[in-house]
C-alpha positions as CSV (number, residue, x, y, z in Angstrom):
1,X,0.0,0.0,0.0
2,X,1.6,3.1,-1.0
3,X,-0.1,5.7,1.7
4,X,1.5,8.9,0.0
5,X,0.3,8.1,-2.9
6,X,-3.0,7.0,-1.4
7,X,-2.7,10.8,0.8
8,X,-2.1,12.9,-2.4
9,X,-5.1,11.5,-4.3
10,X,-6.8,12.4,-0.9
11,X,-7.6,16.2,-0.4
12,X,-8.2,16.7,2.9
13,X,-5.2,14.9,4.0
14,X,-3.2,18.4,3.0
15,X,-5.4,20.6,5.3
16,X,-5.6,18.3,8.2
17,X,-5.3,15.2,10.5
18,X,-8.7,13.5,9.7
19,X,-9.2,11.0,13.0
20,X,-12.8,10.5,12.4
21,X,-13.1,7.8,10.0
22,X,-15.4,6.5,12.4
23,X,-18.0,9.5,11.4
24,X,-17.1,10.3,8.2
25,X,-13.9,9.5,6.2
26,X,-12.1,11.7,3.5
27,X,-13.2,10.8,0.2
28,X,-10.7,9.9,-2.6
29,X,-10.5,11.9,-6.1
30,X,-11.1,9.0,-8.0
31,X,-15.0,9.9,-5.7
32,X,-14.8,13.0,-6.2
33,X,-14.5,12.4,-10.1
34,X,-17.6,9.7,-10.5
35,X,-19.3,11.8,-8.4
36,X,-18.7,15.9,-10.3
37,X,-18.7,13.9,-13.3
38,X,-22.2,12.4,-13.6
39,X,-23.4,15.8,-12.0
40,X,-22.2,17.4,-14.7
41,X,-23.9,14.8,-16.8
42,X,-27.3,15.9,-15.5
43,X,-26.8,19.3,-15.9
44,X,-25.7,18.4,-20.2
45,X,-28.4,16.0,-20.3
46,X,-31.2,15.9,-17.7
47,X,-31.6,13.6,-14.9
48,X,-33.1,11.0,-16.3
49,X,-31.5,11.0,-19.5
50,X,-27.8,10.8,-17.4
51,X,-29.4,7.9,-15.4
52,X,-29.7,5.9,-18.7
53,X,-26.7,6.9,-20.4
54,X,-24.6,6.0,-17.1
55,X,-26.9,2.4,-16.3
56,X,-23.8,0.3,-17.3
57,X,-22.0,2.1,-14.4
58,X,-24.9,2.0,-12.2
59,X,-25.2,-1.5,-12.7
60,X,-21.9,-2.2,-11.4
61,X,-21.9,-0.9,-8.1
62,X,-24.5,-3.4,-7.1
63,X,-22.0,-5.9,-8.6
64,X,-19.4,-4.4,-6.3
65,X,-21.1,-3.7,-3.1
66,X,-22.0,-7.7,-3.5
67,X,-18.1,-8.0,-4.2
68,X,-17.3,-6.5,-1.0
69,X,-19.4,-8.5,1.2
70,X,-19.6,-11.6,-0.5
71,X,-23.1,-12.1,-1.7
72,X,-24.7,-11.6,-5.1
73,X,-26.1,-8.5,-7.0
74,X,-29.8,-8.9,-6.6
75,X,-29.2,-9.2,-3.1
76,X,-28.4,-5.6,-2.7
77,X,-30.6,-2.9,-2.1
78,X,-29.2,0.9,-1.9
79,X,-30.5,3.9,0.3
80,X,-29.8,7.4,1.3
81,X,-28.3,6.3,4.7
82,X,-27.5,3.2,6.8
83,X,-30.8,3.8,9.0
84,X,-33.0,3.6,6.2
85,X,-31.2,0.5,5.2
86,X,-31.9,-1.2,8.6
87,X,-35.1,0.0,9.2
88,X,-36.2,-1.5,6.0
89,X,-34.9,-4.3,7.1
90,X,-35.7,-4.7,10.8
91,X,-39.7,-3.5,10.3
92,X,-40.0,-5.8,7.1
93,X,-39.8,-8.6,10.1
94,X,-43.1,-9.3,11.3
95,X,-43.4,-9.2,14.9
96,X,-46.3,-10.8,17.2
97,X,-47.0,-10.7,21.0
98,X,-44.4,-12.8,22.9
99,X,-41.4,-13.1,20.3
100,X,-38.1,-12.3,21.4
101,X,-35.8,-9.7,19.9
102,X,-32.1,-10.8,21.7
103,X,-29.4,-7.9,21.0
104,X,-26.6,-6.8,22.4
105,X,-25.0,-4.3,25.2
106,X,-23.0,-2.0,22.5
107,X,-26.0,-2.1,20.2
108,X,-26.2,1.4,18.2
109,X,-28.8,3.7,20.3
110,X,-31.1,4.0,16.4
111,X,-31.9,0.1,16.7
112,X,-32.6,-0.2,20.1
113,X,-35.0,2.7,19.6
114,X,-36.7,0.6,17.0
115,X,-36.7,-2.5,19.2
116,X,-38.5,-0.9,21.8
117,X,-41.1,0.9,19.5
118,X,-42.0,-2.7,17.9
119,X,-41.7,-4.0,21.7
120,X,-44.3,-1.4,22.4
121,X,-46.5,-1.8,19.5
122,X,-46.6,-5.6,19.4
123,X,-46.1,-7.2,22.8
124,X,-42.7,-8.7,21.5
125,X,-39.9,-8.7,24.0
126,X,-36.1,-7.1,24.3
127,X,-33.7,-9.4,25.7
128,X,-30.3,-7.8,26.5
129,X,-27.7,-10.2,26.2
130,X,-24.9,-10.2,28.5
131,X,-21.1,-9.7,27.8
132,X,-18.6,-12.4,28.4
133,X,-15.0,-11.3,30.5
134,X,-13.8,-9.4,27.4
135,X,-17.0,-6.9,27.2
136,X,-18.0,-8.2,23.7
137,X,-21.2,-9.8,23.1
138,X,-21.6,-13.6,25.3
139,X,-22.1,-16.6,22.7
140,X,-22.8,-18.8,25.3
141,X,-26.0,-16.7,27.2
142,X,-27.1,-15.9,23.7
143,X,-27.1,-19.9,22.6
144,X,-29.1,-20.1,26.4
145,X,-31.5,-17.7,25.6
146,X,-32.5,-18.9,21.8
147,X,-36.1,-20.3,22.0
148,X,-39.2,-21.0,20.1
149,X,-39.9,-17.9,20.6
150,X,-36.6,-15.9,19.1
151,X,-37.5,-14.3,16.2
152,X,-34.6,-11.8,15.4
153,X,-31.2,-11.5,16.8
154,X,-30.2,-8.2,15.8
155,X,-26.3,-6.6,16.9
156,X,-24.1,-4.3,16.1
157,X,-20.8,-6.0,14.5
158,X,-19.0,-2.7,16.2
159,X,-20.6,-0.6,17.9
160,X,-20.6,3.7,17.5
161,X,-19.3,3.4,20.7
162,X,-15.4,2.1,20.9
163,X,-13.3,-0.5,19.4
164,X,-15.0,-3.8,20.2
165,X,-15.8,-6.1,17.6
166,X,-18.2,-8.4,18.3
167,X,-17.7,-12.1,17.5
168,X,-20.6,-12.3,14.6
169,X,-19.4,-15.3,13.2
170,X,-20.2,-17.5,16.0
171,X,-23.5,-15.3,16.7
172,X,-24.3,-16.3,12.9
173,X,-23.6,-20.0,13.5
174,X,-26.2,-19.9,16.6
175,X,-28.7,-17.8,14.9
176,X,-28.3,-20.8,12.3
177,X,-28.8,-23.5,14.3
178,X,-31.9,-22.3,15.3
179,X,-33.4,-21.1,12.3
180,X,-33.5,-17.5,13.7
181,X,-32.9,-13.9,11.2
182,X,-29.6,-12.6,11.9
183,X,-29.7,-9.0,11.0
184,X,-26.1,-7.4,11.6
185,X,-25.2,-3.8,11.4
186,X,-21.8,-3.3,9.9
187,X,-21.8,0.5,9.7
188,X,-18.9,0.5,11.9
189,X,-16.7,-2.6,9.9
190,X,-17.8,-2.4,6.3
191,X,-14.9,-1.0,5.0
192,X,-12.3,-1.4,8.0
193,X,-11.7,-5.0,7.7
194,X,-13.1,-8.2,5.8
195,X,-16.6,-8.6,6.3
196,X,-18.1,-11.5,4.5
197,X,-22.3,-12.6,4.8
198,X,-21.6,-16.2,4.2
199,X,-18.6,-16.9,6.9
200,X,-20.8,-15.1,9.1
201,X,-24.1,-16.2,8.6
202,X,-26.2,-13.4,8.7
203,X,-29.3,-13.1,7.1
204,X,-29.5,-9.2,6.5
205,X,-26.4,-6.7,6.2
206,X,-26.4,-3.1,6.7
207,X,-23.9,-0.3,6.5
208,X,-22.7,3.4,4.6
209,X,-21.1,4.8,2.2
210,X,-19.3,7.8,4.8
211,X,-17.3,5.9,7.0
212,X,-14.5,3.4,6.8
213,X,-15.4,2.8,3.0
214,X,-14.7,7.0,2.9
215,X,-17.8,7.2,0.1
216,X,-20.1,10.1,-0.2
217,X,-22.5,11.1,3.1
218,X,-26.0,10.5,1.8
219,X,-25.5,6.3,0.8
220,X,-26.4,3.3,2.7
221,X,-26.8,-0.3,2.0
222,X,-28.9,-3.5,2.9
223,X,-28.1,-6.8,2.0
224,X,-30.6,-9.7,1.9
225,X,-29.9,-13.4,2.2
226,X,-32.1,-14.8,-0.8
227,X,-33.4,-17.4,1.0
228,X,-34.7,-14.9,4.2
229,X,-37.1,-13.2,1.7
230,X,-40.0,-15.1,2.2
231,X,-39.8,-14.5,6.0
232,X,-39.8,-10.7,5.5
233,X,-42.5,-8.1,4.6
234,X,-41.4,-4.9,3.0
235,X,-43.6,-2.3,4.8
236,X,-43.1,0.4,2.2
237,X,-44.5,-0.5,-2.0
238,X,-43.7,1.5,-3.9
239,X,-43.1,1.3,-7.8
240,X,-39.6,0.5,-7.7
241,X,-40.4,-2.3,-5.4
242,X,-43.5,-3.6,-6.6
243,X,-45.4,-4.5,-9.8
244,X,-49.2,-3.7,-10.1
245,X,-51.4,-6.9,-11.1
246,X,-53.7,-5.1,-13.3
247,X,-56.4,-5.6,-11.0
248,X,-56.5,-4.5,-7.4
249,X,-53.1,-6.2,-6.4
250,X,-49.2,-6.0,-6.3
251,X,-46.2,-8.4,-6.2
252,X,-42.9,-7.6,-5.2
253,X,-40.0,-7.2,-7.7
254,X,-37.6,-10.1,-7.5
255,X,-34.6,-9.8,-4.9
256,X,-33.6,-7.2,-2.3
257,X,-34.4,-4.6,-4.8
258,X,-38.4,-4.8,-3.3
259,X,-36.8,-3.2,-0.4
260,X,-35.4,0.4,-2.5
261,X,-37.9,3.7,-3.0
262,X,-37.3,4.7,-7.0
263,X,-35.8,8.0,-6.4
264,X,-31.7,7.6,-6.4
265,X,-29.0,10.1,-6.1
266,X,-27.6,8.7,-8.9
267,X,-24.5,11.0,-8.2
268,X,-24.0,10.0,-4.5
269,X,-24.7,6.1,-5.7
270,X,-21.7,5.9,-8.5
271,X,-19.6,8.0,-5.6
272,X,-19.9,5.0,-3.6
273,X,-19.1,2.8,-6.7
274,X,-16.1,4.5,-7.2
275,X,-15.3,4.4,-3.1
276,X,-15.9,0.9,-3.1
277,X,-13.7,-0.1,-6.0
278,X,-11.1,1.5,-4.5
279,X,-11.3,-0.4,-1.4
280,X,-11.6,-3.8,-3.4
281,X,-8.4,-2.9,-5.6
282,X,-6.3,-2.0,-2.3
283,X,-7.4,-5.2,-0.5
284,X,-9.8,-5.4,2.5
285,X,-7.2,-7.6,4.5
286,X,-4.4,-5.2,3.5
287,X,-6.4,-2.2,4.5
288,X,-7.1,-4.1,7.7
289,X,-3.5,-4.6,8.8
290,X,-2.8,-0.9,8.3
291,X,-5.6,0.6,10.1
292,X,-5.7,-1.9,13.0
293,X,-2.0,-1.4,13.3
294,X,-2.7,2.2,13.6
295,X,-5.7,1.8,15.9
296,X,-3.3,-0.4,18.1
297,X,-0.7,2.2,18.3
298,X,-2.8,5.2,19.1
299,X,-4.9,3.3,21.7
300,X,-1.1,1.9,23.3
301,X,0.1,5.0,23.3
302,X,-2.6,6.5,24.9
303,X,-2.9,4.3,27.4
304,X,0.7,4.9,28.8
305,X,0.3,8.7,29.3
306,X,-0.4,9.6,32.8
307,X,-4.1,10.3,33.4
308,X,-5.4,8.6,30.8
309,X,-7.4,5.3,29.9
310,X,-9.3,4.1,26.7
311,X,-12.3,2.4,27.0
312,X,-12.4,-0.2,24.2
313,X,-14.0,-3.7,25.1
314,X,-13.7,-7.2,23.4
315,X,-11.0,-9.5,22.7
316,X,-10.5,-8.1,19.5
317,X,-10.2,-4.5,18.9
318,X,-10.7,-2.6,15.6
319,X,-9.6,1.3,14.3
320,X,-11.9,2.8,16.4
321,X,-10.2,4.0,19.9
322,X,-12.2,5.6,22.4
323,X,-10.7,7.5,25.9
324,X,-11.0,9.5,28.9
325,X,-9.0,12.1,30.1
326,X,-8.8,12.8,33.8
327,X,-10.4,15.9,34.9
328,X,-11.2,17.1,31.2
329,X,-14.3,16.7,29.9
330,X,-14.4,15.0,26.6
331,X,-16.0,17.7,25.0
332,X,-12.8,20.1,26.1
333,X,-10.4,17.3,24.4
334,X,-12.2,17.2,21.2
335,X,-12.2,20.6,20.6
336,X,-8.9,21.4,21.6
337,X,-7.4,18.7,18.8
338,X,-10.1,20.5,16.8
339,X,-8.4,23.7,17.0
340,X,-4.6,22.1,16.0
341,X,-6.4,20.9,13.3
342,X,-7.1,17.3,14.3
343,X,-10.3,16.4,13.4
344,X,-12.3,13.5,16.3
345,X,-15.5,13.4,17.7
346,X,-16.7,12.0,21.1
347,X,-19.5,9.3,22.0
348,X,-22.6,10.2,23.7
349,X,-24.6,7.9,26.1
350,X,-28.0,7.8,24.0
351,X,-26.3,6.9,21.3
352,X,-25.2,3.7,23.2
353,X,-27.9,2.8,25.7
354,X,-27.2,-0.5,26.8
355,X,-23.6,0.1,27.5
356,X,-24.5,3.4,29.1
357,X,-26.6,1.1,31.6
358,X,-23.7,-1.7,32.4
359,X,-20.5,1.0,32.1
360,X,-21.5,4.7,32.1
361,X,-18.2,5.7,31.0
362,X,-19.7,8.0,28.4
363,X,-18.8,10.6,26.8
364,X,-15.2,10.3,26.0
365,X,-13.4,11.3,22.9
366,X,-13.3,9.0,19.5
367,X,-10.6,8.7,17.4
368,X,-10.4,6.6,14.2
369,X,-7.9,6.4,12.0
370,X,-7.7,5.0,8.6
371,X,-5.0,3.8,6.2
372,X,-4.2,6.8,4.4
373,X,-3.5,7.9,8.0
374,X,0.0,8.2,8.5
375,X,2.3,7.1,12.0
376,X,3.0,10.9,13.1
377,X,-0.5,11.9,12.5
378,X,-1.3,8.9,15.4
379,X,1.8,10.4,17.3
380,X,0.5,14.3,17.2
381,X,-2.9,13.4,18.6
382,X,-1.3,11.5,21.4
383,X,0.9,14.5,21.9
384,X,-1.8,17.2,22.0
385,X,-4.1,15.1,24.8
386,X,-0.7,14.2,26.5
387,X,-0.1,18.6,26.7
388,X,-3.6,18.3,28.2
389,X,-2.9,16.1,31.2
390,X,0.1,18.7,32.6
């Protein structure tokens, strides 16, 4: 991986540290290009007529999104955001009085806002599952608490939260055994590190475009396990997903594609086409090794200056890198690496409910570096919170 050359095709990089990946990631030019260009393709030849005259192209980033993750183009379905993505998912599942939802402690603050709506509206139940000694999701309650009753296990592969990565492979091979959906939220690892639907075993896939696979703001993406269709109602039809009969009826469209609305930024969509090819040409397991190597160093470093502690759970730890400082409010932290030009962000406990409940460590600063991320950049945000602590 050549990082200058992967820092000089990146602007941002010349104006500032960018150590919120984790929010929103610097796009590359080859983006920025797919992106001005088919705008510019509208404005020559109308909307619509640009949609056509780019479908080829449009085509292929469902062929590539299916790439990254290892399923198949008609099991992908595009949004404007991740949210959309999962609640088309999650409220296409139809819940009675007395199923089970299980999830997990780090499980994004959006979802558990939606479990507890359905909860409310159906007479289904929220089970919290424990965490095991490393703080990441407990295989071994969650195979106790699958019943008859399970109808969804729904977690966040890593949460908004810190750097824990939750062992979804072995939740997929319970949810398996027991014939119950798997929906899995990879906002936080789409992008960072190999995420593939068949080793894990999901049934449903969300994630962005912004973060760790740096595409446009404004994208999201569900994926659906063919085979999980029939157990899911879309709750929105719409003519992109549906076909009239003729008569006083509908069907669905074939695939995941029952699950889109047929308005599309076409723009933002071949941005994320363009961000995700450039992923797949670097190498997910290459871009993992750099940015978990880089995660590693900023989170040891950290940890050795006086005053300080991160919080990050799990047995395995990803890019994201989460701390307190003592006496300084995180806030204060995050704007003073703000103001040197260092750009973070910090967590807040709504956004993290369940973890808020068992830890209440929150707020604390979030920093997330990437691979185009170099080893000084790390360094100089160690040394600015370390000038904080004196």
């Amino acid at each position: 991986m050549d990082v200058d050359e992967l820092r000089a095709q990146t602007p941002g990089c010349a104006h500032r540290v960018h150590l919120n990946n984790a929010g929103a990631a610097l796009p590359a030019q080859p983006t920025l290009d797919a992106m001005v260009g088919h705008l510019r393709l509208e404005a020559e030849l109308g909307g619509y007529e640009a949609a056509d005259a780019a479908g080829d192209a449009i085509a292929a980033v469902y062929h590539a999104v299916a790439e990254l993750v290892g399923g198949r183009s008609e099991e992908v379905a595009f949004f404007d955001n991740a949210t959309h993505a999962w609640n088309a998912a999650f409220y296409s599942i139809p819940f009675r009085a007395g199923d089970r939802i299980l999830t997990g402690r780090s499980e994004y603050g959006s979802n558990v806002l939606a479990y507890l709506q359905v909860a409310q509206r159906t007479g289904a139940e929220v089970v919290v599952v424990p965490n095991d000694a490393h703080g990441q999701l407990d295989v071994a309650a969650l195979a106790g608490l699958v019943d008859e009753r399970t109808r969804l296990i729904g977690v966040s592969h890593v949460p908004t939260s810190g750097g824990l990565v939750n062992p979804a492979a072995e939740i997929g091979r319970i949810a398996r055994q027991a014939g119950v959906l798997f929906l899995l939220d990879a906002t936080q690892s789409v992008g960072q590190f190999p995420v593939d639907v068949d080793r894990i075993s999901c049934d449903l896939l969300t994630a962005t475009g912004r973060k760790f696979l740096r595409g446009p703001r404004g994208t999201g993406f569900l994926w659906v396990r063919s085979s999980a269709l029939d157990r899911l109602d879309p709750y929105v039809a719409e003519i992109r997903s549906a076909t009239w009969d003729g008569r006083r009826g509908f069907a669905w469209v074939a695939g995941a594609r029952r699950f889109e609305s047929w308005e599309n930024s076409y723009i933002n969509l071949l941005g994320l086409g363009a961000a995700v090819r450039q992923a797949l040409d670097l190498g997910l397991d290459a871009i993992a090794e750099r940015t978990l190597g880089l995660g590693d160093r900023l989170r040891t470093a950290l940890d050795a200056l006086p005053g300080v502690r991160t919080h990050d759970l799990g047995a395995l730890r990803c890019a994201i890198v989460t701390a307190g400082v003592d006496g300084v409010p995180a806030a204060v932290v995050a704007t003073a690496l703000r103001r040197a030009a260092v750009n973070v962000d910090t967590t807040v406990p709504e956004h993290s409910q369940f973890d808020t409940e068992d830890r209440d460590v929150h707020p604390l600063v979030r920093l997330s570096p990437h691979y185009y991320n170099t080893e000084d950049e790390v360094d100089r945000a160690v040394d600015l919170i370390a000038a904080l602590t004196r």
